[in-house]
N, C-alpha and C positions, 0 to 999 in steps of 0.2 A: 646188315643194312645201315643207311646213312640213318645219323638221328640228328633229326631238328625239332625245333620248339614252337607252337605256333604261337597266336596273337595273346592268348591268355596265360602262358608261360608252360604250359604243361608238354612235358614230353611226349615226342611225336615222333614216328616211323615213316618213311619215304617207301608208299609202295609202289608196286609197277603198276602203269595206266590202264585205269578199268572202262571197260564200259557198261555206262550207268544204265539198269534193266527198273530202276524202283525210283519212278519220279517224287516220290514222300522224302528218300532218303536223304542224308545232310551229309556232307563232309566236313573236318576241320581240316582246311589248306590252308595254308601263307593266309592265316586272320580271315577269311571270306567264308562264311557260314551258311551264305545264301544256296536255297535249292539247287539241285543239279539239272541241267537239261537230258532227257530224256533220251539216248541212243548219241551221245556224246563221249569224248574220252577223255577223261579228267588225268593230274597225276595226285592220288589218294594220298592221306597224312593220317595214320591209325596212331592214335590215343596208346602211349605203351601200358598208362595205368587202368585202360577202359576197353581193352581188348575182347570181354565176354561179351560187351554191349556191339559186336561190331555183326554187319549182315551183309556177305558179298563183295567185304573188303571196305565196307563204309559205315562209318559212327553212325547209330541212332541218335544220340545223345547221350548224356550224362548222369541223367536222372534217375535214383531208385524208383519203380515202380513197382506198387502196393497195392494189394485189392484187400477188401476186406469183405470178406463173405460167406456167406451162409444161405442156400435156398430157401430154409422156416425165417416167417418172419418175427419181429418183435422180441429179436437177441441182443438189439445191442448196436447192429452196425454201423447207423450214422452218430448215435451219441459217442462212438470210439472211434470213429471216422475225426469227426471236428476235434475231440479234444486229444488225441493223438496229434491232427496235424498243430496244430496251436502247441499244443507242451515242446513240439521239433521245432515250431517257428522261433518259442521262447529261449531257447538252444542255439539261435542262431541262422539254422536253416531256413534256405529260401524254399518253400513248400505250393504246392498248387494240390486242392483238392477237387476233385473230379464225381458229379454229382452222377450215376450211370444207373439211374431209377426215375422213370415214365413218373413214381409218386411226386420225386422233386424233392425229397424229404431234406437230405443236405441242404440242399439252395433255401427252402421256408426256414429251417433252424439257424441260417448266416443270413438270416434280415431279409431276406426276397420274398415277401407275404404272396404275392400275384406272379409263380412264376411264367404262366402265359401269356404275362405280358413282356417280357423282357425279350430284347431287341436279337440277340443271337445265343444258341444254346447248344446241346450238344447235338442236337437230333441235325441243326442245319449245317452244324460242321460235318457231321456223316454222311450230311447229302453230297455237301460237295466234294467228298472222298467220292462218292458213289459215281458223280458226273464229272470226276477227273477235273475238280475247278481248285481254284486258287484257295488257299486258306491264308488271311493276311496274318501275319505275327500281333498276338494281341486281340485275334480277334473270341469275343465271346467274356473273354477275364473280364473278373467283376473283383475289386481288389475290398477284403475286409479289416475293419481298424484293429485288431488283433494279431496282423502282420502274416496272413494268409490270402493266398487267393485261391479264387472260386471260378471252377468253370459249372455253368449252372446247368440245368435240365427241364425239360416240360414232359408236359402230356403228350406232344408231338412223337418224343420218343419209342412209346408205344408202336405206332405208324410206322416208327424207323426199323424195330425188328422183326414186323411184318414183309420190309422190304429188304430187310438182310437174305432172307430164305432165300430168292435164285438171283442173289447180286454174287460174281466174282469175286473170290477172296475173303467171302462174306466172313469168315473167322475173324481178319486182321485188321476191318475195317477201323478198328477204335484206333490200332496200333498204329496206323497211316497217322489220323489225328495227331493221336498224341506228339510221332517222331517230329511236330511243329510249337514245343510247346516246350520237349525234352531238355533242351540246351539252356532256357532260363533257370531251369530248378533241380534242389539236390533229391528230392524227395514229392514223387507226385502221389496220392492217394486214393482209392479210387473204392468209391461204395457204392456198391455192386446191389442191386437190384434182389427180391425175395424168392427167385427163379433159380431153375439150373438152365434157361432159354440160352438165346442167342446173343442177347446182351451181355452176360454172365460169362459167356465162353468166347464173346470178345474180351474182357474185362481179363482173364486170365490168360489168353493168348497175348495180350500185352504186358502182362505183370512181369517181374520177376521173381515178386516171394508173395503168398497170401497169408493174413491172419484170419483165425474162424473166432467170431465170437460167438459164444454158446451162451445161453440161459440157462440156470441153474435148476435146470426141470427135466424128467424123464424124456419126456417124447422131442425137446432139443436134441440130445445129446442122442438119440436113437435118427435122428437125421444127418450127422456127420458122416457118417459109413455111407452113404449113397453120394455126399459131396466128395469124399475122400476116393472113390471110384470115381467122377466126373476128370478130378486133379490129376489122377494117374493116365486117363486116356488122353487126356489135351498135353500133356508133356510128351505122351508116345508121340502123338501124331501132330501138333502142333507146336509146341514152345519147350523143347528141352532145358531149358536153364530152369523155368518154374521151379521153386521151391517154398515148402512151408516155412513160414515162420512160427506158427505155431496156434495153439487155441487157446482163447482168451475167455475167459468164466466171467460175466456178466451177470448182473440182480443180484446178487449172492447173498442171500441174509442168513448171516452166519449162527445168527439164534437158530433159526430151525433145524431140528435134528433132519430134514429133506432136502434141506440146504448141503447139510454136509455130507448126508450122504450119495448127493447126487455126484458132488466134485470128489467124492474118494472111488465114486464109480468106475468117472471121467478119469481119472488118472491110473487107475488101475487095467480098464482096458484101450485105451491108446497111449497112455505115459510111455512105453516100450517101444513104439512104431514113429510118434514124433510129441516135439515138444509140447507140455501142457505148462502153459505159464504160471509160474509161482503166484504173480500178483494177482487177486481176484475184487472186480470191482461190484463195490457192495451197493445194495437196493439203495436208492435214494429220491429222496422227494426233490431235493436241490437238484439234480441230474434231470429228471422227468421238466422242472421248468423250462429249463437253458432254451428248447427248442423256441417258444414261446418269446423267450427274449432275445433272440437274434446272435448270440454270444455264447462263450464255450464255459464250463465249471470252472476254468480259473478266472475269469471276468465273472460271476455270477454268484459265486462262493469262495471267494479266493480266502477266506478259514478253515475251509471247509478239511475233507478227508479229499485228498489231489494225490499223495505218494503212489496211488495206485498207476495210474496213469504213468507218471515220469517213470516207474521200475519197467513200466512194458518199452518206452521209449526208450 
């Protein structure tokens, strides 16, 4: 095949003219990013470096996508949510994190105290997935001074996965979202709600790798085995590229002999089947703050104990 380059210098494949079945999808043509028309025949330009990301012969975008999740709640996931994306922002990376919890809990811990009031969220971006409308670029991002951005969340969303149940495609609806959001960032992150619902199995029919953060407690760690069967059906029947990234050990207070033997547990029965991460981030009273101040532990404590973090990044 001919190889050309498009607007951002990246190698590009000339394929034959498709036609477009998925009004969400983006193509990279000769520099033009903008949506495709719907039952039109474009000539497609496939990413030679970005080929796994491609659906039908056209770019989703670029972006790793990230979930971080676990059904039990109070493991962990937004405080490893924000300082995850923050330790990648401070790397460099252009990041977006994706608030996908009715609680809002992301969005209150990045400075959004009232997230009910806030003008577009994720719940009205799903709608308008839902009622086939326009999503304008930009729209909903809340950009934070820590060199992250935030797509936020309300109560609304609740509502949203009520009406996920007999909407069309209801699995992929986040993924429609997202594929509008894709192209600005290297790395989007997405904290996933306390559920195995509907939200959850959007969340991971969009991913492509998930991290599980675990508490450093029995009845956590006896909750993986029923996520770790939710992960294995949604890659059957939904999103085969899915993959673990691995399980992340959260509270850890490594005085307690309960502590450690919970994580020689944790390694002893899934270290063999998938990754359990070396670095374990340790109980903290500093940690427990951040939410409160709007800011991630390395804005809050930057003397603090951080190596954990950067070794999972």
């Amino acid at each position: 095949m001919e190889q050309w380059t498009d607007a951002h210098g990246a190698n590009a494949v000339k394929r034959p003219n498709r036609r477009v079945r998925d009004p969400y999808a983006r193509a990279v043509w000769e520099g033009n990013p903008d949506s495709l028309r719907v039952g039109a025949t474009y000539p497609i330009f496939l990413l030679t470096d970005d080929l796994p990301n491609c659906k039908g012969g056209l770019i989703m975008g670029v972006a790793s996508i990230i979930s971080i999740v676990n059904q039990k709640g109070g493991t962990g996931k937004t405080t490893s949510c924000v300082n995850l994306g923050v330790d990648l922002a401070h790397e460099g990376k252009r990041v977006l994190l994706v608030d996908c919890d009715p609680q809002a809990s992301l969005t209150i811990s990045l400075g959004h105290p009232q997230p009910d009031e806030l003008p577009i969220t994720l719940a009205d971006l799903m709608g308008n997935v839902l009622r086939s409308e326009t999503i304008n670029p930009g729209d909903g991002i809340l950009h934070h001074e820590e060199g992250v951005d935030i797509l936020p969340s309300s109560i609304a969303l609740a509502g949203m996965e009520v009406s996920l149940v007999n909407a069309m495609s209801r699995e992929t609806t986040l993924k429609h979202v997202l594929a509008n959001y894709s192209k600005d960032y290297d790395h989007i992150l997405l904290d996933c709600s306390p559920s195995l619902g509907m939200l959850t199995i959007n969340a991971l029919a969009a991913s492509d790798r998930i991290i599980i953060p675990v508490q450093a407690q029995y009845l956590s760690i006896k909750g993986v085995e029923q996520l770790l069967n939710t992960v294995v059906r949604v890659k059957r029947n939904i999103n085969r590229k899915l993959k673990i990234d691995g399980v992340l050990l959260t509270m850890v207070d490594s005085r307690t002999n309960n502590s450690r033997e919970i994580s020689a547990l944790l390694r002893e029965t899934y270290g063999s089947k998938i990754k359990v991460f070396d670095a374990e981030i340790p109980r903290s009273i500093r940690a427990a703050e951040i939410s409160a101040e709007g800011k991630s532990i390395f804005a809050h404590d930057p003397d603090g104990k951080l190596e954990e973090f950067s070794l999972v990044v």
